[in-house]
N, C-alpha and C positions, 0 to 999 in steps of 0.2 A: 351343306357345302358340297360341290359338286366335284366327284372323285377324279383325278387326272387319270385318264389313261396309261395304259402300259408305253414303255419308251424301250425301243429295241436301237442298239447303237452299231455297225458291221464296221469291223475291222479286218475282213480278207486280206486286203494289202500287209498289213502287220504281219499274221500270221505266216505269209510267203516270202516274208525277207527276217524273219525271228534271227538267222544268222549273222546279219549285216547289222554294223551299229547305224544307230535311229536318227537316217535324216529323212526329209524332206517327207511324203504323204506318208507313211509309217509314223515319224516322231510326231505328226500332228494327231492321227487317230491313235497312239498310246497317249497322249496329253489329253485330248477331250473325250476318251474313253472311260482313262483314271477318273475326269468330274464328273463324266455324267454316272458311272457306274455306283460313285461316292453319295449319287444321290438318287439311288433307285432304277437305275437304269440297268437293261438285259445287255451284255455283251455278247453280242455271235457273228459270224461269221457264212461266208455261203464253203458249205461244201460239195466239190465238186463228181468225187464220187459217190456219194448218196444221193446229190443234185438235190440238193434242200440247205437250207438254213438250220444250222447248229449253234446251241448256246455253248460259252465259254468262261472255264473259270479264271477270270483274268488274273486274277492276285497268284495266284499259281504257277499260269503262264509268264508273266511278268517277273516273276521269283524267278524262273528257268532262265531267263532271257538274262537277266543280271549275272546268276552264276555264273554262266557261260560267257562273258564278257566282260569278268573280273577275273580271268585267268590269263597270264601270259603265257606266250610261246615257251620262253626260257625257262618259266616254273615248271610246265607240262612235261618238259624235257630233261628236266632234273631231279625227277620225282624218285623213290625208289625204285629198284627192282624185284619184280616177283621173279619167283623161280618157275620155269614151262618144262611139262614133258614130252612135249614134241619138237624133233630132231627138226622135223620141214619146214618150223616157221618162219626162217629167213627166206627161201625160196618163194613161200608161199606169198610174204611180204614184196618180194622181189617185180612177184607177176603182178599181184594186185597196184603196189605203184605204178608201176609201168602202165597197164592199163589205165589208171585213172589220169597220168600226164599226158598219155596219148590222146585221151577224152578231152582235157581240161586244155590244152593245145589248140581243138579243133574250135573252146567255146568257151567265152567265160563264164559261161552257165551252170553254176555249179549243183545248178537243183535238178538235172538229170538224173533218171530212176538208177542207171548203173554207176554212177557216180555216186551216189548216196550210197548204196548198198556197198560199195567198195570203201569209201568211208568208215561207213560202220565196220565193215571185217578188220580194218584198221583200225579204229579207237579199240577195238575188243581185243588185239594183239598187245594195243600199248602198254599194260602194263608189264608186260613180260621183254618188251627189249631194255635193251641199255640204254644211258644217256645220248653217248655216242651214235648208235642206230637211231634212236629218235631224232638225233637233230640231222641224220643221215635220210632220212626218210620226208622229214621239214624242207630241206633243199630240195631233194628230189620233187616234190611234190609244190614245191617253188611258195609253201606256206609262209615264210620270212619274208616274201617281195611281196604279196597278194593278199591285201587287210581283208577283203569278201571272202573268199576262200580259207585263211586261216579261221576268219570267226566262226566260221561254218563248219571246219574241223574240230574246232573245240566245243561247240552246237553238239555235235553229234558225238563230242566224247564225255559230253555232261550227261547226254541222255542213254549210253552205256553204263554208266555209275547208278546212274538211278535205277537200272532195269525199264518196267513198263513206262510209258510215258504217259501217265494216269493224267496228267495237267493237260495232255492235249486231244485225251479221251475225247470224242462228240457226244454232247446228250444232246437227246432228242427233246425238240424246242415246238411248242404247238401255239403259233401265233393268233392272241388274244382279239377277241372282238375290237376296231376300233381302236389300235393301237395304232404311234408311229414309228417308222422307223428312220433313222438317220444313216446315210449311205457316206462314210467319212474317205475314203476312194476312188478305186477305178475298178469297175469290170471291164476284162477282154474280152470277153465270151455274151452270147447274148440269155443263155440260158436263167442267170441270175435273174436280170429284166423281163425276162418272158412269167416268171419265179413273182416277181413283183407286183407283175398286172394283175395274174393271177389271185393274191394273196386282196388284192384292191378289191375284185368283184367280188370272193368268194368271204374273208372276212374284213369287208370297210379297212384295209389297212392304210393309213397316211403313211407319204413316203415326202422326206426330205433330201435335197443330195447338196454336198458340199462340191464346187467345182474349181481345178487348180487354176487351169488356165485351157486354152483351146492349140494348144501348141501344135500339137500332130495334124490338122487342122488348117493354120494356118498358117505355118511353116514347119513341116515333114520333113522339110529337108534336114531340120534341125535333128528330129526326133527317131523317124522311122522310116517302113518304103511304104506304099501305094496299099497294100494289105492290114499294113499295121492301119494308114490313115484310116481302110473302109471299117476298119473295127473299131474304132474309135467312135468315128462317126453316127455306127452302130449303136453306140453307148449313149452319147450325149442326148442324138434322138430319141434314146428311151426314158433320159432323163427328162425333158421337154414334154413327153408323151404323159409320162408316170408318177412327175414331181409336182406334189401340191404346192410346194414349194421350193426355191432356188436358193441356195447360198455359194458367194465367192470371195476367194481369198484377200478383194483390191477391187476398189471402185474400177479398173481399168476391164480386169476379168467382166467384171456384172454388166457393164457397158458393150463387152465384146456377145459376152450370150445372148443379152436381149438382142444386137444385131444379126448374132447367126440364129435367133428362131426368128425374126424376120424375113430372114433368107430363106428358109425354111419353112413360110406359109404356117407360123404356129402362134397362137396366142399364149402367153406366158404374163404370169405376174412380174412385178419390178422385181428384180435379183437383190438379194440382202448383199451387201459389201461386212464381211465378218475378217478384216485384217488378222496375219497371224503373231504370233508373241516373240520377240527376241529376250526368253528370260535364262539364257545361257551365265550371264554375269549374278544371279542369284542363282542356281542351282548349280551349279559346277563349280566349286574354287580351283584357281587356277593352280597348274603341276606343272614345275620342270623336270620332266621322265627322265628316265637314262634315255632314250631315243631323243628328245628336242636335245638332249645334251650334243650330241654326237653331230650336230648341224654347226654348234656354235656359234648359237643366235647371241649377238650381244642383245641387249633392251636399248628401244631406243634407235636401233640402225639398221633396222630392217622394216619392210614393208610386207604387206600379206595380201596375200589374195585366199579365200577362203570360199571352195565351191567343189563338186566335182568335175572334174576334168573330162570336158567333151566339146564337141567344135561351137555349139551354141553359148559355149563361157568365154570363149575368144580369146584361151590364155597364146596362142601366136600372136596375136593385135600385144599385148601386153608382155609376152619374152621381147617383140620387136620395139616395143618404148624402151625398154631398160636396155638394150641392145644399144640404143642411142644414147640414153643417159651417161651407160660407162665409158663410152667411146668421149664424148661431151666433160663428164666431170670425174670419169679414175674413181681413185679409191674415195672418193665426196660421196660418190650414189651409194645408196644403201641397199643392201641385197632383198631381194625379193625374192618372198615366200611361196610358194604354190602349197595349198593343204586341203590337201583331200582325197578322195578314192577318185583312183582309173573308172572315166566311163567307158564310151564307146567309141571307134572312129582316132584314136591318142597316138595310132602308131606314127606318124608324119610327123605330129608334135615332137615327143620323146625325141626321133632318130635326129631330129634339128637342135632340138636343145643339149642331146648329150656327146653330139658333135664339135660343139660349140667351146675349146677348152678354155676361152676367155670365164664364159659363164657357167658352166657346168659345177655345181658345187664349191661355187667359188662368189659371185655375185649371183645367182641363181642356184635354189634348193628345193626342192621337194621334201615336206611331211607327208608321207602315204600314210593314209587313211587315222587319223588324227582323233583321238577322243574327245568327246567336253572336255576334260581338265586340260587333255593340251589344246587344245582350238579358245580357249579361256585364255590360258597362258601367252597363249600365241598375240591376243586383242589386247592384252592386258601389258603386254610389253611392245609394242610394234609403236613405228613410229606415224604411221596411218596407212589405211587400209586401200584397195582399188578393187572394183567393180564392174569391167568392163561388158556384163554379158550383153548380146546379143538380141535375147529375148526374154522376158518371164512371167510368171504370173504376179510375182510380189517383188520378193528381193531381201530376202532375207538376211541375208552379211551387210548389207547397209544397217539394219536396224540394228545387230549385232555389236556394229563396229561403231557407229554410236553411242548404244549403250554404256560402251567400254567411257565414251568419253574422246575419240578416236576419231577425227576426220577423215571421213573417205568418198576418195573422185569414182563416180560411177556413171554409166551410162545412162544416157536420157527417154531412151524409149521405152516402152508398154508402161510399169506398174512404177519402176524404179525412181522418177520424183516424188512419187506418193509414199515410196518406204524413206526416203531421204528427209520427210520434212521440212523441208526449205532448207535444211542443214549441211548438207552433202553439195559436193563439186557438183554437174550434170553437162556433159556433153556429148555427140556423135560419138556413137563404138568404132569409128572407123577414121575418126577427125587426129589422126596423127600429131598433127601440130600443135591443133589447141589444145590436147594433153599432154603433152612437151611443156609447153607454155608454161601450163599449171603444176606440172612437179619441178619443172624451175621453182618457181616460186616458192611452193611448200619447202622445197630441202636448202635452197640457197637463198632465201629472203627473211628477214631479220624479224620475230615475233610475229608473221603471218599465219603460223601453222598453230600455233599459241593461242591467238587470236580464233582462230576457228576451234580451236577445241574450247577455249569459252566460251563461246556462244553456244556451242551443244551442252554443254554443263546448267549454261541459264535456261533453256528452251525445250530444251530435249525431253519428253511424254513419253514413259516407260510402257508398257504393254505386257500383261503376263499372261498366263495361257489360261488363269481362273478369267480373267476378262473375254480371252476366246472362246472359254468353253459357257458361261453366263451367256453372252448373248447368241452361242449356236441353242442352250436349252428356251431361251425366252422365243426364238422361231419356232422349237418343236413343241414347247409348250400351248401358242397362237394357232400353229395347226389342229393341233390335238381341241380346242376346244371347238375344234369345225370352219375355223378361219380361212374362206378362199380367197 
């Protein structure tokens, strides 16, 4: 019986967002990380200051990552107090907040080198203030409003507790003859891919790459400027160059590669279409927090939109339907949801919506930055979901909002009929009317909305991430036995 080769799986992206809870290319590479590692697989990583590839011990990593985001704010804040012998540490606290808000102001970047390291003199202080200063220090440092940033504080005050951070130690990784590997990511930078050809002529390595979509690409505008696109660009070209094989998230994605190596004078194999899992409704059971409390969601009379918040989710197009609905039907419309983490580009949004005293916390609310059990919660009690983005490579809260059992109107283009099933509303992101039209109908027409949640109950084909991660290993395993 002929021995499978070594299976190397890179999760770089994971490792740079460990602070932030797990959406989008993070939750996918912890998801088919956990199968493939479950069955033999090397977990690593590119590191950038060695400029090599590192293995990782993921079960360790992943234990860090949990800790640290099964703490709340209010717990961290009411913990004991130690007794300190130093008279300066309020001052000292004083300066280093202030420095870090002034940083954190300029950027929401919270993984800057002096911003880290202020962090840390911060969790290392924590235990010696009072509640009071802590939760005095939380405000300052606007941890209460900013779900990235708090996780990231408490990231970094897990890894004070612990001492060394032995779990995120790099061991040096010596890539096997004729092994593959699976790229579950993005690299910025070209040095990884230059890292890869390399590894190809020096030992036979197969290289597989997972692809989201071509966003930056082919709508920049949505994503980044002119730099971020040539580095992008960068990337994919090395994937076309370097990948024995293609995989994408949606027949729409693998359809868009093969036409941009066309464009690009490249011969490429057909692209695997490898859908991804909505299994939020079996791993998370749903939780009414003290935080969803504090909204005073009834079940049943609210709608959700569930995404993060940036001009390519088009939540204006959607403050502006509901805008008409309450105008239209009063207290009949049911308030809608927005849940999710601040992207980029929000400030125009916000300053409009919280303008706005008809809607502001009233027929319109904000969940910032929302766990599984409430984003569960959230599906599991709404009256149906809406999807208006823009652009995507899948679509992920359609399948989500399904799952639940939950009809949801979403938009018609790139990937978004394909995550819907034939199940889901589908119209223009920008078709005003005919989305009017159809949430008439849903909140004011007698058994229609009933109707549509039974037919996703009879029809609806669940998807879990052991099914995403099976057939990304049945690709790597096709390569591996020399398959071009």
């Amino acid at each position: 019986m002929t021995r499978q080769p070594p299976i190397y799986v890179c999760v770089t992206n994971l490792l740079e967002s460990r602070h932030q809870k797990k959406t989008g290319i993070p939750r996918v590479e912890h998801e088919v990380a956990k199968y493939l590692a479950a069955r033999g697989a090397t977990v690593v990583a590119w590191n950038k200051r060695r400029g090599r590839f590192d293995a990782i011990d993921f079960d360790a990593f992943i234990e860090s990552i949990m800790r640290a985001q099964s703490l709340d704010l209010d717990v961290i804040c009411a913990e004991p107090r130690r007794s300190h012998a130093f008279a300066a540490l309020e001052r000292l606290l004083a300066s280093i907040s202030a420095m870090v808000a002034r940083r954190l102001s300029l950027s929401r970047e919270p993984g800057r080198t002096v911003v880290r390291a202020a962090f840390r003199r911060i969790a290392a202080a924590w235990p010696y203030l009072s509640p009071e200063q802590r939760r005095a220090m939380a405000s300052r440092l606007r941890l209460d409003e900013n779900a990235d940033r708090r996780g990231h504080f408490i990231d970094t005050l897990v890894e004070s507790r612990e001492g060394a951070r032995t779990h995120r130690a790099p061991r040096d990784l010596d890539i096997a003859p004729d092994a593959t590997m699976i790229l579950l990511g993005i690299w910025w930078n070209t040095r990884p891919m230059e890292a890869v050809a390399r590894l190809k002529r020096e030992r036979r390595l197969r290289f597989v790459g997972l692809i989201y979509d071509l966003i930056p690409i082919r709508r920049p505008e949505f994503f980044t400027d002119e730099t971020g696109r040539g580095r992008f660009m960068r990337f994919i070209d090395g994937l076309l160059a370097s990948g024995d094989r293609l995989c994408a998230i949606s027949s729409h994605v693998a359809r868009d590669v093969e036409a941009y190596a066309g464009e690009r004078q490249v011969a490429i194999r057909p692209v695997t279409s490898v859908p991804l899992s909505a299994d939020l409704k079996r791993d998370s059971p749903p939780s009414a927090t003290a935080a969803l409390a504090r909204h005073q969601l009834e079940p049943g009379r609210f709608v959700v939109y569930v995404s993060t918040i940036n001009p390519r989710k088009n939540h204006l197009f959607a403050y502006r339907l509901w805008r008409r609905l309450v105008e239209e039907l009063g207290e009949a419309a049911p308030t809608l949801v927005f849940a999710g983490q601040r992207g980029w580009r929000t400030e125009e949004l916000f300053a409009t919506m919280t303008a706005d005293t008809v809607m502001w916390n009233r027929k319109l609310r904000f969940v910032e930055g929302p766990t599984d059990e409430e984003v569960a919660w959230l599906y599991a009690n709404c009256a149906f979901s809406i999807f208006p983005s823009l652009y995507e490579g899948w679509g992920l809260p359609i399948l989500e909002s399904l799952s639940f059992g939950k009809y949801c109107l979403a938009a018609d283009n790139t990937s978004l009929p394909e995550a819907g099933q034939g199940l889901a509303f589908h119209a223009d992101a920008e078709d005003e009317a005919t989305w009017l039209a159809e949430l008439r109908r849903v909140i004011t027409e007698p058994g229609y909305l009933e109707a549509a949640n039974a037919r996703i109950r009879e029809r609806f084909t669940p998807r879990g991430w052991d099914d995403v991660g099976a057939e990304l290993l049945a690709v790597i395993e096709d390569v591996g036995r020399g398959a071009r």
